[in-house]
PDB file of N, CA, C and O in Angstrom:
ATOM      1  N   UNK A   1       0.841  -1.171   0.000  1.00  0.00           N
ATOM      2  CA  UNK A   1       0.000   0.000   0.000  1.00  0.00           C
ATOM      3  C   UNK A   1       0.893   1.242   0.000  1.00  0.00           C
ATOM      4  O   UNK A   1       2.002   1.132   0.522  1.00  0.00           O
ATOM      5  N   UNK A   2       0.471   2.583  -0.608  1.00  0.00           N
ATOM      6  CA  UNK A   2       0.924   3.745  -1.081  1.00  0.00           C
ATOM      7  C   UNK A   2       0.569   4.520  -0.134  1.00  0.00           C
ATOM      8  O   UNK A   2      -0.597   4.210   0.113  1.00  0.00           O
ATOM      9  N   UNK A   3       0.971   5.556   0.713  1.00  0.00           N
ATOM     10  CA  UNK A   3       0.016   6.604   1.650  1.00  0.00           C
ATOM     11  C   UNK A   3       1.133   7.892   0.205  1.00  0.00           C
ATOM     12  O   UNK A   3       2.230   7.892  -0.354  1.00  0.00           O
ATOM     13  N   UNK A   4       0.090   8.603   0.254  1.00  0.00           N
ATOM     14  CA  UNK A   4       0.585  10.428  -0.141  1.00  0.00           C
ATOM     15  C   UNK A   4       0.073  11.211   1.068  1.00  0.00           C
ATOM     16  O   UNK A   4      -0.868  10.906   1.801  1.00  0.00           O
ATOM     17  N   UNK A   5       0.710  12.063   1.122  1.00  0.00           N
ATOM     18  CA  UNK A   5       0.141  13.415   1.863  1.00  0.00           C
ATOM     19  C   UNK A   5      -0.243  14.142   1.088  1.00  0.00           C
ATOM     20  O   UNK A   5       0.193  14.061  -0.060  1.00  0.00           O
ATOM     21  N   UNK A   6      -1.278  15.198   1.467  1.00  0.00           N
ATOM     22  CA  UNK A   6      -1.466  16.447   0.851  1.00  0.00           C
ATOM     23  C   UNK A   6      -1.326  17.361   1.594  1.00  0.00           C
ATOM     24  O   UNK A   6      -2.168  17.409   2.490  1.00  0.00           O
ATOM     25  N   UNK A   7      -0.252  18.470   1.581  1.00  0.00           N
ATOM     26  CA  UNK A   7      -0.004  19.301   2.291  1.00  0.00           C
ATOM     27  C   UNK A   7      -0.185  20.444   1.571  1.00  0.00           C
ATOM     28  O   UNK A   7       0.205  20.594   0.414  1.00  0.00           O
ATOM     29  N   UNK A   8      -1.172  21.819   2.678  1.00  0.00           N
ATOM     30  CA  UNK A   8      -0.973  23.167   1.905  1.00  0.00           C
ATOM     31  C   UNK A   8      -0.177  23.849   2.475  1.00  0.00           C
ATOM     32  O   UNK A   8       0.308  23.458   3.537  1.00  0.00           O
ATOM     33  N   UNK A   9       0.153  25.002   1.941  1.00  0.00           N
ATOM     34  CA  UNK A   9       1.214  26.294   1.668  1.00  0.00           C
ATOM     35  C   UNK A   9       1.652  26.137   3.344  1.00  0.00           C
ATOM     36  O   UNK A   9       2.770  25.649   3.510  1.00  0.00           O
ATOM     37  N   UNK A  10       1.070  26.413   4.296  1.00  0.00           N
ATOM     38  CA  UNK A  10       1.192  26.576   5.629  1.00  0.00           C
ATOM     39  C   UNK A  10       2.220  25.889   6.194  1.00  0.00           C
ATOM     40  O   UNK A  10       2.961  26.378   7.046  1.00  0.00           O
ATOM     41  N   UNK A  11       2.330  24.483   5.654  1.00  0.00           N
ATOM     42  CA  UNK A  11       3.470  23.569   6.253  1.00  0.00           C
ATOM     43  C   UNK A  11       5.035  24.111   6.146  1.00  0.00           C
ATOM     44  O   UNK A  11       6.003  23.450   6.523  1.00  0.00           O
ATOM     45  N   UNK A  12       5.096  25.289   5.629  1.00  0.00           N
ATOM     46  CA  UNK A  12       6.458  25.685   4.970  1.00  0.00           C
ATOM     47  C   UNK A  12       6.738  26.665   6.251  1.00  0.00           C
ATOM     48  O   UNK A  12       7.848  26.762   6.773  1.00  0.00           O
ATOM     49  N   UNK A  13       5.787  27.247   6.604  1.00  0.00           N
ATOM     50  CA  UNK A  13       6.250  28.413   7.873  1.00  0.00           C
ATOM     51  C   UNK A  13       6.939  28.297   8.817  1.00  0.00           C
ATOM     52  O   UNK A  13       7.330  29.361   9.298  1.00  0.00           O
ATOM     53  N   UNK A  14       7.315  27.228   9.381  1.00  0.00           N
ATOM     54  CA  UNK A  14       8.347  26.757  10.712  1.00  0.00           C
ATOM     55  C   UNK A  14       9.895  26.957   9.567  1.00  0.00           C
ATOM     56  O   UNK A  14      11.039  27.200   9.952  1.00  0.00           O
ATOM     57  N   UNK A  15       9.647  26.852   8.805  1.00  0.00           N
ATOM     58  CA  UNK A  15      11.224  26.738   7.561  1.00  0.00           C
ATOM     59  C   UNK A  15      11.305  27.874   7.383  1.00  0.00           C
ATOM     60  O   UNK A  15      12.297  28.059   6.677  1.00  0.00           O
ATOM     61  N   UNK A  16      10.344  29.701   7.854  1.00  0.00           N
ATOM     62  CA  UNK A  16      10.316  30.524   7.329  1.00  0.00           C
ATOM     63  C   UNK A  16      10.397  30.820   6.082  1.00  0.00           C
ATOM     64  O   UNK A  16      11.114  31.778   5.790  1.00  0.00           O
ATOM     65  N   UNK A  17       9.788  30.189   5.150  1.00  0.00           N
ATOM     66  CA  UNK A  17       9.516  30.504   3.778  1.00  0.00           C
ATOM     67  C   UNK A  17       8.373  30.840   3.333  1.00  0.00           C
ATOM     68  O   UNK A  17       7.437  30.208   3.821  1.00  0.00           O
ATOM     69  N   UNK A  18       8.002  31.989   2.211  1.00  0.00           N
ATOM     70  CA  UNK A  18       7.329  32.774   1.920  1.00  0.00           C
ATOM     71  C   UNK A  18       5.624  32.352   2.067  1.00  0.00           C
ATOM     72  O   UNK A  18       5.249  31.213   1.788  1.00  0.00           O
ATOM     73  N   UNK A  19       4.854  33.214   2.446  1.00  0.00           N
ATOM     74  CA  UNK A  19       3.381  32.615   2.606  1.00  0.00           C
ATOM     75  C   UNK A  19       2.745  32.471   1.170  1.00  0.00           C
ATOM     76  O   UNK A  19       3.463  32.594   0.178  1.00  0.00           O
ATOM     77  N   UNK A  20       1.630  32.255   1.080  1.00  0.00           N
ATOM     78  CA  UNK A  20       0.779  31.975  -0.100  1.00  0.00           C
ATOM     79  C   UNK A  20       0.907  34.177  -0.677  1.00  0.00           C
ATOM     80  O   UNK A  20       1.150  34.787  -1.718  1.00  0.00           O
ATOM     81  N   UNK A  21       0.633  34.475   0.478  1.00  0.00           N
ATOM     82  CA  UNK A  21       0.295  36.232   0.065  1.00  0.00           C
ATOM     83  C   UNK A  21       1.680  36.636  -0.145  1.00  0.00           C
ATOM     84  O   UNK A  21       1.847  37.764  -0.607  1.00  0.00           O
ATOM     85  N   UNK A  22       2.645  35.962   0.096  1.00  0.00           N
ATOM     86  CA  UNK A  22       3.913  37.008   0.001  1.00  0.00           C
ATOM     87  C   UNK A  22       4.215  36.796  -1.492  1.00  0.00           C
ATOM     88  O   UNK A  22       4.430  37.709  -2.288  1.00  0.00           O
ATOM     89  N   UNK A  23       4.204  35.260  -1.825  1.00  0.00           N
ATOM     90  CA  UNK A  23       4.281  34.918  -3.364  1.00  0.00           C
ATOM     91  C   UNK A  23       3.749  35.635  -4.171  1.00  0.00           C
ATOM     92  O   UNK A  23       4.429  35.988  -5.135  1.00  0.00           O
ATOM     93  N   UNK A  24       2.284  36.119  -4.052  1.00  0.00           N
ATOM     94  CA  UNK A  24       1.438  36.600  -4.591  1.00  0.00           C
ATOM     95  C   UNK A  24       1.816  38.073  -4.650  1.00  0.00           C
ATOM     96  O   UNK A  24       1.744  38.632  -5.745  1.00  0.00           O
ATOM     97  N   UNK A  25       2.273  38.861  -3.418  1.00  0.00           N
ATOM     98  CA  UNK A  25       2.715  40.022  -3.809  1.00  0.00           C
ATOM     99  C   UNK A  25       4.229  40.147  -4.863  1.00  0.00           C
ATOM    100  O   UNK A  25       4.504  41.142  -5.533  1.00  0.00           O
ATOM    101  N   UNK A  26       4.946  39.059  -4.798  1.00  0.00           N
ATOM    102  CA  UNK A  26       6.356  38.880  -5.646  1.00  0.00           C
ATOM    103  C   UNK A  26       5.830  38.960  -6.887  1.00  0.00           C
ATOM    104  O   UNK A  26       6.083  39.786  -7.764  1.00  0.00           O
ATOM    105  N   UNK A  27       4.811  37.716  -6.911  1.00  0.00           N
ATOM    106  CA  UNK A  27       4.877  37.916  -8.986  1.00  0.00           C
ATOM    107  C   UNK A  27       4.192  39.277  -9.513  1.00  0.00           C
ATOM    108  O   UNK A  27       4.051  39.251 -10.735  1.00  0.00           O
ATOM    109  N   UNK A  28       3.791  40.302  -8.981  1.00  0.00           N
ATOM    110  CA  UNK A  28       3.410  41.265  -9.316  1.00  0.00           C
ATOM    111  C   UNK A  28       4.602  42.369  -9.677  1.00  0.00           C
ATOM    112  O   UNK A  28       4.393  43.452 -10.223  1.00  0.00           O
ATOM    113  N   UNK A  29       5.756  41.918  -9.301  1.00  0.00           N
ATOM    114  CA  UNK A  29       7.115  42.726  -9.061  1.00  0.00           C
ATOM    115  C   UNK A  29       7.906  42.450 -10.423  1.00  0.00           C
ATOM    116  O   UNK A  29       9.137  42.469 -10.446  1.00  0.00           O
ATOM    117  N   UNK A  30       7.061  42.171 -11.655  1.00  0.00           N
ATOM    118  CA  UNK A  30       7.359  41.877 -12.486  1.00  0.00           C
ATOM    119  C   UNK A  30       8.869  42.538 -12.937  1.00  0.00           C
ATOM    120  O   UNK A  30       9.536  41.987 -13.812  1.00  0.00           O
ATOM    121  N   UNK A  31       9.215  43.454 -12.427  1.00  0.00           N
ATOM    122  CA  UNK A  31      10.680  44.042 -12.085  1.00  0.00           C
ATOM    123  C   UNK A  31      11.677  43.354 -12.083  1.00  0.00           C
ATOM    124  O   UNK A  31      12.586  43.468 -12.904  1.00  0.00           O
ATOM    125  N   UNK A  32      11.641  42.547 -11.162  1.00  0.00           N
ATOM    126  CA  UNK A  32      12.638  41.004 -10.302  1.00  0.00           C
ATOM    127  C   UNK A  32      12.481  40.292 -11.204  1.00  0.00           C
ATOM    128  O   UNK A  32      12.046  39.221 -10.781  1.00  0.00           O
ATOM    129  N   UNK A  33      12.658  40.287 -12.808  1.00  0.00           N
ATOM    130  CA  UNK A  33      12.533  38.915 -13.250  1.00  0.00           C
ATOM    131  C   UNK A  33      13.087  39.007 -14.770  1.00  0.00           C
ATOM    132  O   UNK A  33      12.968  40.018 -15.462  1.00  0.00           O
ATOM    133  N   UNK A  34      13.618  37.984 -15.128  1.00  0.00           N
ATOM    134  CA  UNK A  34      14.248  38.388 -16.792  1.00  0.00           C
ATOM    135  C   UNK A  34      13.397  37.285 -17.520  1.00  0.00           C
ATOM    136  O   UNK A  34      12.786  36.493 -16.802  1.00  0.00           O
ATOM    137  N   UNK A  35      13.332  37.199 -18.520  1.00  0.00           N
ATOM    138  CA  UNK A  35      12.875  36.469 -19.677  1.00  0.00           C
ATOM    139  C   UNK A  35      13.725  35.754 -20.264  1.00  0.00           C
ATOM    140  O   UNK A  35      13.985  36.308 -21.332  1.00  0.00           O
ATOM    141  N   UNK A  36      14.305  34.818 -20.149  1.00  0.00           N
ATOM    142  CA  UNK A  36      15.340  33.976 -20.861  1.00  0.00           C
ATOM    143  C   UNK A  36      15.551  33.202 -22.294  1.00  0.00           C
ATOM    144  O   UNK A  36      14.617  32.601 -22.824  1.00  0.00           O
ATOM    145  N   UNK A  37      16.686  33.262 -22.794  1.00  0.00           N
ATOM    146  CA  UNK A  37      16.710  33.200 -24.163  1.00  0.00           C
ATOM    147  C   UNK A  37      15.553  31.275 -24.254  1.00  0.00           C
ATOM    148  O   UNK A  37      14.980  30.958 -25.297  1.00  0.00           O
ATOM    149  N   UNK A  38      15.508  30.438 -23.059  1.00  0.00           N
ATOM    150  CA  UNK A  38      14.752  29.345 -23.238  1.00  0.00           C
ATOM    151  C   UNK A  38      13.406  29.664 -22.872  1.00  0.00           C
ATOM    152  O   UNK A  38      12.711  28.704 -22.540  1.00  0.00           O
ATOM    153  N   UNK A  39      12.949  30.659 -22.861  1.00  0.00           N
ATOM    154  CA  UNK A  39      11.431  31.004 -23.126  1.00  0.00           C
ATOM    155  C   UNK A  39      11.017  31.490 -21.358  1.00  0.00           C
ATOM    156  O   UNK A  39      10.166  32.363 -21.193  1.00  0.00           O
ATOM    157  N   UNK A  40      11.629  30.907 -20.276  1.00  0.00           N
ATOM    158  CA  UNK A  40      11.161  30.873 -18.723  1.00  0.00           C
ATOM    159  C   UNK A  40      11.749  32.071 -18.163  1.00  0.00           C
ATOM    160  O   UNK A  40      12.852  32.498 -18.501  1.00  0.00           O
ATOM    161  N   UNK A  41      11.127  32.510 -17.454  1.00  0.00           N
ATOM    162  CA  UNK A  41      10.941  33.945 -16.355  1.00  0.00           C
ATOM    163  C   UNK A  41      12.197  33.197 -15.316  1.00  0.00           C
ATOM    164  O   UNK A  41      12.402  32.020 -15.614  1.00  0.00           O
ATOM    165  N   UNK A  42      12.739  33.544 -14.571  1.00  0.00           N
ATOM    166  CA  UNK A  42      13.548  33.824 -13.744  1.00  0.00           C
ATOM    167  C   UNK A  42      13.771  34.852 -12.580  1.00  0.00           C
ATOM    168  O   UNK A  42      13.503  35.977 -13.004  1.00  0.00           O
ATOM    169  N   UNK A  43      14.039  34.867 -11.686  1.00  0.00           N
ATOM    170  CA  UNK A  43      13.649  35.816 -10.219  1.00  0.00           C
ATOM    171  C   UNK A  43      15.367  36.792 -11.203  1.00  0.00           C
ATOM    172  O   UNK A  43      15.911  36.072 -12.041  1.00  0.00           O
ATOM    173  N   UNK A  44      15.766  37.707 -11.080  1.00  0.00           N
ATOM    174  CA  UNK A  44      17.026  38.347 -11.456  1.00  0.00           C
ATOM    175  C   UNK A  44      17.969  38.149  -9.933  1.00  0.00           C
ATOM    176  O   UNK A  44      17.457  37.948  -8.832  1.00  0.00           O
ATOM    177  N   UNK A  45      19.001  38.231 -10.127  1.00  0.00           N
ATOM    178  CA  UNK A  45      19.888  37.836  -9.110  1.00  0.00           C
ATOM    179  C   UNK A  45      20.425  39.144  -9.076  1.00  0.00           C
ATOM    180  O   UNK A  45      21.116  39.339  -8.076  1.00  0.00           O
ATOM    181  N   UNK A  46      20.327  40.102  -9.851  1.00  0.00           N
ATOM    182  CA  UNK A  46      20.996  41.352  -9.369  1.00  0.00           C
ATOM    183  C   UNK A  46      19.731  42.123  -9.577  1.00  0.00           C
ATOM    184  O   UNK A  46      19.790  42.428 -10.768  1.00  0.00           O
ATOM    185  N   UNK A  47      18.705  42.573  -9.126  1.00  0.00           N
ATOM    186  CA  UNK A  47      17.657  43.523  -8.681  1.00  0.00           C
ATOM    187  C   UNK A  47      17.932  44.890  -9.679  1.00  0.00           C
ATOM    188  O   UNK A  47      18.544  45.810  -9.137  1.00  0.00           O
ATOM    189  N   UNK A  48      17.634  45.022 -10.696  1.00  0.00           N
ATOM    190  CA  UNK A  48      17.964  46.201 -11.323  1.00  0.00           C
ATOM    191  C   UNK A  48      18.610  45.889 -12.553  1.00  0.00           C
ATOM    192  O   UNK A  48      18.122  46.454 -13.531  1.00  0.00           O
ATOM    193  N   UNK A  49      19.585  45.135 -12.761  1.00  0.00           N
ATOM    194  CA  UNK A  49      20.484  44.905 -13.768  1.00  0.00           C
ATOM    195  C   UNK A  49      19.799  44.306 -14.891  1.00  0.00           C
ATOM    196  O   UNK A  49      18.992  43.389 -14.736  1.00  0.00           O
ATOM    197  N   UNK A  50      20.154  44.888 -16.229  1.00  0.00           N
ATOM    198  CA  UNK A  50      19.410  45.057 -17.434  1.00  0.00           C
ATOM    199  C   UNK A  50      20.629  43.754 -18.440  1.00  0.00           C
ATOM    200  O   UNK A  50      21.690  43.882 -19.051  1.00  0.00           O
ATOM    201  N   UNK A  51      19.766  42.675 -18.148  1.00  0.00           N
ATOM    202  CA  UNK A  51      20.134  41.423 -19.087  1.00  0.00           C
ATOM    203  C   UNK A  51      20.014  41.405 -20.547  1.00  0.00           C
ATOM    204  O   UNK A  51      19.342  42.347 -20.966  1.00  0.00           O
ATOM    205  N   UNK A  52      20.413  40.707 -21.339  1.00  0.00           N
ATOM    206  CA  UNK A  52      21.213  39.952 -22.391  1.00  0.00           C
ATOM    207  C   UNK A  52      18.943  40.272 -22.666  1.00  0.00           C
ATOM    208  O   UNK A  52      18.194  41.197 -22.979  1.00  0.00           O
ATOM    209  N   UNK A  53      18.851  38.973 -22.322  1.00  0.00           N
ATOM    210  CA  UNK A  53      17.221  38.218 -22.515  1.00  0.00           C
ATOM    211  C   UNK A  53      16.334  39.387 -22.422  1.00  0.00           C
ATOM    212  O   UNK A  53      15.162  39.011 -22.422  1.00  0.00           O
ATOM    213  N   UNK A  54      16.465  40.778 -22.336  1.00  0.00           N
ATOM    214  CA  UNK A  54      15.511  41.567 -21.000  1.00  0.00           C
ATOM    215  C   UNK A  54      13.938  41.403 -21.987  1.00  0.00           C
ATOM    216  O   UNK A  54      13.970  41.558 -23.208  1.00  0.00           O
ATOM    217  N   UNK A  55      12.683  41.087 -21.272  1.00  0.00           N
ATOM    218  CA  UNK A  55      11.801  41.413 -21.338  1.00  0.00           C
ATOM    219  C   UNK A  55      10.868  43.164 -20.866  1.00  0.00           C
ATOM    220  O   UNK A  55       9.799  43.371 -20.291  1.00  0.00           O
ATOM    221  N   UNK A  56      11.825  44.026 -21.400  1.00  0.00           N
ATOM    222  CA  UNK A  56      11.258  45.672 -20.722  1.00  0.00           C
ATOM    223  C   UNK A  56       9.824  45.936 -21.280  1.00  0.00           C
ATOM    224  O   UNK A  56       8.985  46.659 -20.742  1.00  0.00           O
ATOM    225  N   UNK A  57       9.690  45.310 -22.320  1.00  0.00           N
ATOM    226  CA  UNK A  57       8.599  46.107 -23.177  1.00  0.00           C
ATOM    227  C   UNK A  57       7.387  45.137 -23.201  1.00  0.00           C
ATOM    228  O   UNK A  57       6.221  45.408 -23.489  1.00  0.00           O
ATOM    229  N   UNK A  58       7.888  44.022 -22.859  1.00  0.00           N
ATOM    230  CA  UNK A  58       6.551  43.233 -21.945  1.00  0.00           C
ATOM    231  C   UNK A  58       6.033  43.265 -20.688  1.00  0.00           C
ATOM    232  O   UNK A  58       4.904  42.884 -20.378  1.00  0.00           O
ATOM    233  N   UNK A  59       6.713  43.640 -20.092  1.00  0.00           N
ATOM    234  CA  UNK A  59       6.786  43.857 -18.987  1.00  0.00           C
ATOM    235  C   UNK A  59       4.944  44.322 -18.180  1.00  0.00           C
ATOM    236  O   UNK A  59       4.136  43.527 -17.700  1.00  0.00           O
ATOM    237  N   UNK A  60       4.820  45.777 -18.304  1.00  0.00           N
ATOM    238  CA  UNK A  60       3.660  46.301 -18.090  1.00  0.00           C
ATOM    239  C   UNK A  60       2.495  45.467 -18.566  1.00  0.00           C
ATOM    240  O   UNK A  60       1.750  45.117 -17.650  1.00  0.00           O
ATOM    241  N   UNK A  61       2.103  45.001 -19.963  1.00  0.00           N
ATOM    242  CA  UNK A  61       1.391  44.029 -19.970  1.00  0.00           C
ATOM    243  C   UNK A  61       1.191  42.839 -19.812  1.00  0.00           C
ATOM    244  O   UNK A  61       0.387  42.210 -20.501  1.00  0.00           O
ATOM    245  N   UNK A  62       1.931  42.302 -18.821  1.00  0.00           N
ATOM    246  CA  UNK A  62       1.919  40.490 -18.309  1.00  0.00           C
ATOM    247  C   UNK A  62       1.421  41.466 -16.615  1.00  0.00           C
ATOM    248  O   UNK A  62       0.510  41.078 -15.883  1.00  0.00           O
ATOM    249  N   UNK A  63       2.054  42.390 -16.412  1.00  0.00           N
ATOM    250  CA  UNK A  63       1.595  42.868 -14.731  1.00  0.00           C
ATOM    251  C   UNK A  63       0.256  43.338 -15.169  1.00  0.00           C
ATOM    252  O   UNK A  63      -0.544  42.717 -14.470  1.00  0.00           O
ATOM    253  N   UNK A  64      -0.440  44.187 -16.042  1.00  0.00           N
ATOM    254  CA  UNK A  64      -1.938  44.127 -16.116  1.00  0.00           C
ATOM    255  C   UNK A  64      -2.664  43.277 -16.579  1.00  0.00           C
ATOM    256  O   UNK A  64      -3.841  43.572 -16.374  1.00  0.00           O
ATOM    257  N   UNK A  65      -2.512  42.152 -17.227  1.00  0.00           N
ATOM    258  CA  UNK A  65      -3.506  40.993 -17.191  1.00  0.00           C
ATOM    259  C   UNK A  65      -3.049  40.280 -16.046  1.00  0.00           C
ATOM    260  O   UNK A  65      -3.495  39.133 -16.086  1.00  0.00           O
ATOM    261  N   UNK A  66      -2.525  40.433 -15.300  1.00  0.00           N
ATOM    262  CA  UNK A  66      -2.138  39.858 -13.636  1.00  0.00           C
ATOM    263  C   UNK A  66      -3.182  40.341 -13.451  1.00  0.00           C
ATOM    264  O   UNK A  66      -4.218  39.677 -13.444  1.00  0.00           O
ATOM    265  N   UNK A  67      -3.129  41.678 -13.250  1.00  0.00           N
ATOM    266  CA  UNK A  67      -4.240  42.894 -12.783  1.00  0.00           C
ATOM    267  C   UNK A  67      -5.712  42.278 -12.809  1.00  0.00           C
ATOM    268  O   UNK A  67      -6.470  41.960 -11.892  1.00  0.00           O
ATOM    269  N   UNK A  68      -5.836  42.226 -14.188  1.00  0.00           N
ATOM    270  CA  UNK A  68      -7.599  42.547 -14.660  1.00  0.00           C
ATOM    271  C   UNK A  68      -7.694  40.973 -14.243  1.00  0.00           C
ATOM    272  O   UNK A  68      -8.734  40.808 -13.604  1.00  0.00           O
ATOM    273  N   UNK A  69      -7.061  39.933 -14.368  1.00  0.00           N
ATOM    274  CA  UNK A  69      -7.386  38.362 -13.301  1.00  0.00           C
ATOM    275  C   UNK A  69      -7.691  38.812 -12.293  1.00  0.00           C
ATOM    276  O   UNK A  69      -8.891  39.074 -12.213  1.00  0.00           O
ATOM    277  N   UNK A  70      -6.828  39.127 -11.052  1.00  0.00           N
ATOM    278  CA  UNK A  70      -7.357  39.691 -10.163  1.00  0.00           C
ATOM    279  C   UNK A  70      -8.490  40.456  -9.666  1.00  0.00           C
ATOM    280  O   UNK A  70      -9.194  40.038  -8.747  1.00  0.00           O
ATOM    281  N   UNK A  71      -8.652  41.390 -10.160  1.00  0.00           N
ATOM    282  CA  UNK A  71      -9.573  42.550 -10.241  1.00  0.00           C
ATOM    283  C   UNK A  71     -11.068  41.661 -10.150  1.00  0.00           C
ATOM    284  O   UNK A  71     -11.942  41.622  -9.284  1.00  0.00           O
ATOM    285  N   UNK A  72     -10.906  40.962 -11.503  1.00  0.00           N
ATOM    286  CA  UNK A  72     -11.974  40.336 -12.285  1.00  0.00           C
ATOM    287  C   UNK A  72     -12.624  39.005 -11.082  1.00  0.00           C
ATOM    288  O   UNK A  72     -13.797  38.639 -11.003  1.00  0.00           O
ATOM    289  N   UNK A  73     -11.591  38.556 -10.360  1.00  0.00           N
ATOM    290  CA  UNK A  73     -11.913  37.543  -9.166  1.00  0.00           C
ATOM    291  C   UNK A  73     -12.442  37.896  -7.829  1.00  0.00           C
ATOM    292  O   UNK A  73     -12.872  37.128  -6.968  1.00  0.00           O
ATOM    293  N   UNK A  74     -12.327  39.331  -7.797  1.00  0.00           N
ATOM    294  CA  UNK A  74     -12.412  39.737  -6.014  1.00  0.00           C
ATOM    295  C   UNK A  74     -13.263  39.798  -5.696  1.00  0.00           C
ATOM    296  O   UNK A  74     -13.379  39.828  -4.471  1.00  0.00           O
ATOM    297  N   UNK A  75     -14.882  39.884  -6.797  1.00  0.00           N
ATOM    298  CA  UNK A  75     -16.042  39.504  -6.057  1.00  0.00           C
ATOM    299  C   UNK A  75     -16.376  38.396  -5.288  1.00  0.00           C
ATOM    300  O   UNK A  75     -17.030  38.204  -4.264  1.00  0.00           O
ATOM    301  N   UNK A  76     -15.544  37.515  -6.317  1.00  0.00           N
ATOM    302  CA  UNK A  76     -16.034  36.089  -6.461  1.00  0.00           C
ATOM    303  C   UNK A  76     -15.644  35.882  -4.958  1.00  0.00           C
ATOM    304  O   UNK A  76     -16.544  35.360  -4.300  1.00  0.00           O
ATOM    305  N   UNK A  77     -14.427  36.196  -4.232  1.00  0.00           N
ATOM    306  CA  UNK A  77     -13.758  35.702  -3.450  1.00  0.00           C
ATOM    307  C   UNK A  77     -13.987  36.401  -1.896  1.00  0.00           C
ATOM    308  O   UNK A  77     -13.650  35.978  -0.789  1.00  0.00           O
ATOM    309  N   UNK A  78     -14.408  37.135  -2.131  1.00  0.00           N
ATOM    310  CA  UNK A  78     -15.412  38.241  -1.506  1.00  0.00           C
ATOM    311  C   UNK A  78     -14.233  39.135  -0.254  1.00  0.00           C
ATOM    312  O   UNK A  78     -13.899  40.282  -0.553  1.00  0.00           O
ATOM    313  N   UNK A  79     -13.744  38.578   0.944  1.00  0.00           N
ATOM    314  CA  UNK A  79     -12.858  39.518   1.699  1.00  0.00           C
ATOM    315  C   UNK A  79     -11.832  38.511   1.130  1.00  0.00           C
ATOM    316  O   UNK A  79     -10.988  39.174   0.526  1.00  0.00           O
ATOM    317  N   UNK A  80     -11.575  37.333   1.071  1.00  0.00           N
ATOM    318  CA  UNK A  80     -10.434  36.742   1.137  1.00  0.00           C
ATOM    319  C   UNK A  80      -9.202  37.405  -0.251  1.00  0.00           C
ATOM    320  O   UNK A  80      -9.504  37.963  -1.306  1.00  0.00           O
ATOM    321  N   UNK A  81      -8.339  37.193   0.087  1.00  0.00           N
ATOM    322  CA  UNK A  81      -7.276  37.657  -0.960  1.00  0.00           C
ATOM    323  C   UNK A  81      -7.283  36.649  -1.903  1.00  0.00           C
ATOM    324  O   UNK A  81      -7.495  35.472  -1.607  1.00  0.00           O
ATOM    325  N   UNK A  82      -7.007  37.148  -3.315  1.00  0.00           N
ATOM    326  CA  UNK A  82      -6.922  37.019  -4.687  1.00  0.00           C
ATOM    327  C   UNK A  82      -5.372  36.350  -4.548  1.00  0.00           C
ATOM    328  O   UNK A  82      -4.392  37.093  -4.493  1.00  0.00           O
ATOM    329  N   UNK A  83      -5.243  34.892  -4.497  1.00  0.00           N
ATOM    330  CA  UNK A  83      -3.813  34.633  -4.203  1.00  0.00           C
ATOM    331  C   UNK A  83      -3.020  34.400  -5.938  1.00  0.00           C
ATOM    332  O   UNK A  83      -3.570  34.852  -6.942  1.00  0.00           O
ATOM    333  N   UNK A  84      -2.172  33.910  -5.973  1.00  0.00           N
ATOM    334  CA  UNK A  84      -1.088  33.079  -7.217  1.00  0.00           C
ATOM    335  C   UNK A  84      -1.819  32.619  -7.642  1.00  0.00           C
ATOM    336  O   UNK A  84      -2.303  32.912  -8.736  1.00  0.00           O
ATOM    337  N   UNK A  85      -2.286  31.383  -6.638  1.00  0.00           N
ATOM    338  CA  UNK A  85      -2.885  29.977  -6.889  1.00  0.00           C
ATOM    339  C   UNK A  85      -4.006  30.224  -8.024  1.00  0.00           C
ATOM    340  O   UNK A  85      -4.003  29.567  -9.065  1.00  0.00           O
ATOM    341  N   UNK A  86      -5.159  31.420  -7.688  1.00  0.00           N
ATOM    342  CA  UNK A  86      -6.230  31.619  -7.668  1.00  0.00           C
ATOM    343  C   UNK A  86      -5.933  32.522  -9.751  1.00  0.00           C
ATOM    344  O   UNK A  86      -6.505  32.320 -10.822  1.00  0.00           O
ATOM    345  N   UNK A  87      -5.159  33.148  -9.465  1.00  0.00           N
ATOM    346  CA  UNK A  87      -4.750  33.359 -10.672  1.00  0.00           C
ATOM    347  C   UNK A  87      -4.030  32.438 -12.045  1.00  0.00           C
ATOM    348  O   UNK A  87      -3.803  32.691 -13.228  1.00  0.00           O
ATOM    349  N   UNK A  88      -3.835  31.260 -11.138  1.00  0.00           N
ATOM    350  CA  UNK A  88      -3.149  30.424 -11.808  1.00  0.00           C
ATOM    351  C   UNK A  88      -3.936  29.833 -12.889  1.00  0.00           C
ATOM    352  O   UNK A  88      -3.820  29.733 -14.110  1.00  0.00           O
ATOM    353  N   UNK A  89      -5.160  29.316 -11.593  1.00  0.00           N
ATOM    354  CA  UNK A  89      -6.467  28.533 -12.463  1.00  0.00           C
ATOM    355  C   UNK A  89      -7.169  29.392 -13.316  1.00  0.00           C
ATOM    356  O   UNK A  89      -7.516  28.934 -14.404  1.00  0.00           O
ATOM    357  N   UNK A  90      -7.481  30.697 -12.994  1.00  0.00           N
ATOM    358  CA  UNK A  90      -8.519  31.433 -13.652  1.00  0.00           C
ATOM    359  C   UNK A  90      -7.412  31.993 -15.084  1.00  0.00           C
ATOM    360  O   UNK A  90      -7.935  32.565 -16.041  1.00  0.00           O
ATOM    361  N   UNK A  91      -5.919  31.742 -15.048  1.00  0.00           N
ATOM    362  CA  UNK A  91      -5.692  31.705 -16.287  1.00  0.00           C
ATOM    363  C   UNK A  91      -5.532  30.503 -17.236  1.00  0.00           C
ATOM    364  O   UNK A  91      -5.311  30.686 -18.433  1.00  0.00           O
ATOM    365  N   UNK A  92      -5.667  29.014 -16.589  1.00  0.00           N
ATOM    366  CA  UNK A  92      -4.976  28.185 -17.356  1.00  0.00           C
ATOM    367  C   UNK A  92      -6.850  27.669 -18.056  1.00  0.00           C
ATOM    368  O   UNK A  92      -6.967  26.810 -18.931  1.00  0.00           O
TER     369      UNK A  92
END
């Protein structure tokens, strides 16, 4: 016999690593991140520094359809916060 766990976001907090809301405020920081010549986003390791790959001119529009997902969910979700997760599904 097989057991899995299912564990959510919460189990990570004794390790001090980021909450469900802190993630959620990061990918909005579309700033922190380069576009790489293999197609994938990347966190930037130097905060500011203007790469080889740079995505500048995409930039603003990947952070407003972040936006209008969001925006577009907060009824639905009513006080609770509009997380990653929640954006994840309502884009895929």
């Amino acid at each position: 016999m097989r057991i899995a766990f299912l564990l959510g976001a919460g189990v990570s907090l004794p390790a001090k690593l980021s909450t469900t809301f802190e993630l959620t405020a990061e990918i909005f920081e579309t700033a922190n991140y380069s576009r790489h010549s293999d197609t994938s986003f990347r966190q930037r390791e130097t905060p500011g520094l203007v790469e080889f790959h740079d995505w500048t001119t995409d930039r603003p529009d990947v952070r407003k359809f972040l936006e209008v997902l969001r925006d577009e969910f907060k009824p639905y979700f009513g006080s609770r916060t509009v997380t990653y997760e929640d954006l994840y599904y309502a884009a895929s």
